[in-house]
C-alpha positions as a LaTeX table, in Angstrom:
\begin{tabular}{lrrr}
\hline
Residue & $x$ (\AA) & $y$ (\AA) & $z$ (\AA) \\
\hline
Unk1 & $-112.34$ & $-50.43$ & 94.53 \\
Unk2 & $-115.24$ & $-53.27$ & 95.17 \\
Unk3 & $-116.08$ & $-52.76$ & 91.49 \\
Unk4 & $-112.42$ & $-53.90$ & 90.90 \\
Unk5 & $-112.67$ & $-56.87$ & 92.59 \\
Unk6 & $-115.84$ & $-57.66$ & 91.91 \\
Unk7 & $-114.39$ & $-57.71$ & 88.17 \\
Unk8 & $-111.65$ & $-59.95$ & 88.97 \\
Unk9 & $-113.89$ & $-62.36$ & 90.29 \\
Unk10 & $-115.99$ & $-63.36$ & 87.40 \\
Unk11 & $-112.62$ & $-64.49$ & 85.89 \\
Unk12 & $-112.97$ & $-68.53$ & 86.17 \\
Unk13 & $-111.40$ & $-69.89$ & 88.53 \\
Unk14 & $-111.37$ & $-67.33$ & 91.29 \\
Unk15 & $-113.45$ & $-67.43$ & 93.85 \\
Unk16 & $-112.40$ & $-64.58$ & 95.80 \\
Unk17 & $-110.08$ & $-61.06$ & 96.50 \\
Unk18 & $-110.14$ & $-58.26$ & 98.49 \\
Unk19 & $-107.10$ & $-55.78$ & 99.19 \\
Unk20 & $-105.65$ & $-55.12$ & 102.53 \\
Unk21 & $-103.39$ & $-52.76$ & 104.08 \\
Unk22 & $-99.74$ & $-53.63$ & 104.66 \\
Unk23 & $-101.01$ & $-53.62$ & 108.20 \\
Unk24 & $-104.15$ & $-56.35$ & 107.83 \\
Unk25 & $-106.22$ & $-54.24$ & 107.82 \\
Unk26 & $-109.13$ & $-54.69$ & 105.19 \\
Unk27 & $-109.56$ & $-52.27$ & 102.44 \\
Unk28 & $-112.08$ & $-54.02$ & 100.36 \\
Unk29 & $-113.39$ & $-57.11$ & 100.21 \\
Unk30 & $-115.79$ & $-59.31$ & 98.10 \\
Unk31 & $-114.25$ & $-63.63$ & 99.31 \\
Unk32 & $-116.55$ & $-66.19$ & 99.43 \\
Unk33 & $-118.51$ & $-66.56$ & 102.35 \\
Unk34 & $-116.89$ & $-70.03$ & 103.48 \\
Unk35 & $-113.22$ & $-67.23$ & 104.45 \\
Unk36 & $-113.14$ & $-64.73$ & 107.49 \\
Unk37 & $-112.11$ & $-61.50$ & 105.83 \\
Unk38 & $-110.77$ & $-60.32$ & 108.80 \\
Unk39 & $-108.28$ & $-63.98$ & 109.32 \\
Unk40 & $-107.30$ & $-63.56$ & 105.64 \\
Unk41 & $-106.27$ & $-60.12$ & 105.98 \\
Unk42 & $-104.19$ & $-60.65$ & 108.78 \\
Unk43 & $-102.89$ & $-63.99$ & 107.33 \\
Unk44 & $-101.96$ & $-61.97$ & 104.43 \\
Unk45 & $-100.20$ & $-59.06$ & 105.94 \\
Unk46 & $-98.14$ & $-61.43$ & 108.08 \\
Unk47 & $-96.78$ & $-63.59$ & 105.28 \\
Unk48 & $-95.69$ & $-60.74$ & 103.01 \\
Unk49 & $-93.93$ & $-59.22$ & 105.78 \\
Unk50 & $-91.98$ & $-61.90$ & 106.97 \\
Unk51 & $-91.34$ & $-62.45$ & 102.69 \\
Unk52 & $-90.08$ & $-59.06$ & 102.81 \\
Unk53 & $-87.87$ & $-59.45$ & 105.64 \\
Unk54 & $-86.80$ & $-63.04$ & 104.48 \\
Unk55 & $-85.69$ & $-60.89$ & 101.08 \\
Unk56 & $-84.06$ & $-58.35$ & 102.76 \\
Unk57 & $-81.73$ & $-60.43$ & 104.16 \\
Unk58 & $-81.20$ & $-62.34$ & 101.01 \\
Unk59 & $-79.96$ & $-58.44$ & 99.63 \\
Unk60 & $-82.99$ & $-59.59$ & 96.56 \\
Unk61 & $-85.51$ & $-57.46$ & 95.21 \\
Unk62 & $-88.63$ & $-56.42$ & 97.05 \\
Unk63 & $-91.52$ & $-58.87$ & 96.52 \\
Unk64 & $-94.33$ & $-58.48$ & 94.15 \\
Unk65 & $-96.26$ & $-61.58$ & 94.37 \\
Unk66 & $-96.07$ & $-65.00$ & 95.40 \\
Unk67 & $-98.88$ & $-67.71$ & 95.13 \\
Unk68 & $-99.54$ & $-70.54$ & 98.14 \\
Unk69 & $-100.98$ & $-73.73$ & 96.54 \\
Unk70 & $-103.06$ & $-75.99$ & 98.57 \\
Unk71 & $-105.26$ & $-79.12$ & 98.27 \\
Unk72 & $-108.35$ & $-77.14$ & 98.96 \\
Unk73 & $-107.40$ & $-74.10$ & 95.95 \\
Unk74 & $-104.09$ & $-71.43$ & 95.81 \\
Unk75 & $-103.83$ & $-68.19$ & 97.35 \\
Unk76 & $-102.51$ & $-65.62$ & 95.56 \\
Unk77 & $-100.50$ & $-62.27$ & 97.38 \\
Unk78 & $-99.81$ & $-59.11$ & 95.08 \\
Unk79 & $-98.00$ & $-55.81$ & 96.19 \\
Unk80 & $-100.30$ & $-52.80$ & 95.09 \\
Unk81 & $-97.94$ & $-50.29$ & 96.62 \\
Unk82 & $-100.17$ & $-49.22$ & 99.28 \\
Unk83 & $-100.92$ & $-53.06$ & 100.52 \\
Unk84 & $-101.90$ & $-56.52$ & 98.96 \\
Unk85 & $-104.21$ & $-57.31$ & 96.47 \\
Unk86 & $-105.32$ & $-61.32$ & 97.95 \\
Unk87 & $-107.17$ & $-63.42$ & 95.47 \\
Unk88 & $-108.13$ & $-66.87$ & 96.26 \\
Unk89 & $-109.41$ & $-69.54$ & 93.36 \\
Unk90 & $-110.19$ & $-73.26$ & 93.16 \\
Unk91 & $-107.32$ & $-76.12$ & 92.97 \\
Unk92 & $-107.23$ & $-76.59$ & 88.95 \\
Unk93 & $-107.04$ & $-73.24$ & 87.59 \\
Unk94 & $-105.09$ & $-71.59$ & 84.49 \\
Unk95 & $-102.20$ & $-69.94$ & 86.42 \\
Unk96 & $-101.78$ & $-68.03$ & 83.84 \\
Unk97 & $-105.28$ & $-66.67$ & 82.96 \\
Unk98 & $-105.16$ & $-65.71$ & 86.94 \\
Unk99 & $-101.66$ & $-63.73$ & 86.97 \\
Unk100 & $-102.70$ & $-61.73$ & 84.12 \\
Unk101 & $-106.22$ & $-60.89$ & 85.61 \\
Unk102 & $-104.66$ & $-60.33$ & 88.41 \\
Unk103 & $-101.73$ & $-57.88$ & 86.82 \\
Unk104 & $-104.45$ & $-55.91$ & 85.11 \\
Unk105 & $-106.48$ & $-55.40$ & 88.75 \\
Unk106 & $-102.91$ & $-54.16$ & 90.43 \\
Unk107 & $-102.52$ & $-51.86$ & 87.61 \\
Unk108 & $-105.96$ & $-50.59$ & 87.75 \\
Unk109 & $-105.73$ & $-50.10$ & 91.74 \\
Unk110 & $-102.19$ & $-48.41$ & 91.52 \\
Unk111 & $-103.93$ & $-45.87$ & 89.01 \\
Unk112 & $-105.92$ & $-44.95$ & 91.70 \\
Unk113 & $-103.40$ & $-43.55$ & 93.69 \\
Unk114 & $-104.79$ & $-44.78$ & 97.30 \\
\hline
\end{tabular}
């Protein structure tokens, strides 16, 4: 799993990911140092499941990823099935360049069968 991650990371731009359980808590983990892994986790979990329940009532699909952007960089959340793949990059990425790394991480993890 780390050697996952730690792939995903040398793709420019990112700066971090790890993959938590649907509950928060941390499955792997390689985020800069300047993030709490244990805050992020938690952060994460909360915000897909209140996303999941906000789609629920909506009668829409399930979610599969949504991305946070911020002054300081963008956040983005990934459904892996078994919990959230969270990858966190600088302000001026390629969004596009990320989402695909990012697609080809989830499909390695899901391969996995956790």
């Amino acid at each position: 799993m780390y050697q996952i991650l730690e792939e995903l990371n040398k793709t420019s731009g990112i700066s971090g990911s790890m993959l938590v359980g649907n509950d928060g808590i941390i499955i792997a983990a390689d985020l800069d140092t300047r993030f709490q892994d244990e805050a992020v986790g938690a952060m994460a979990a909360s915000i897909v499941s209140t996303v999941q329940k906000s789609l629920e009532k909506l009668k829409s699909t399930s979610f599969s990823q949504m991305t946070i952007e911020a002054e300081l960089g963008k956040l983005f959340l990934t459904d892996v099935g078994f919990g959230i793949l969270v990858v966190t990059t600088d302000p001026n990425v390629n969004i596009g360049l990320i989402r695909l790394e990012i697609k080809n991480a989830a499909s390695k993890i899901k391969e996995r069968n956790f």
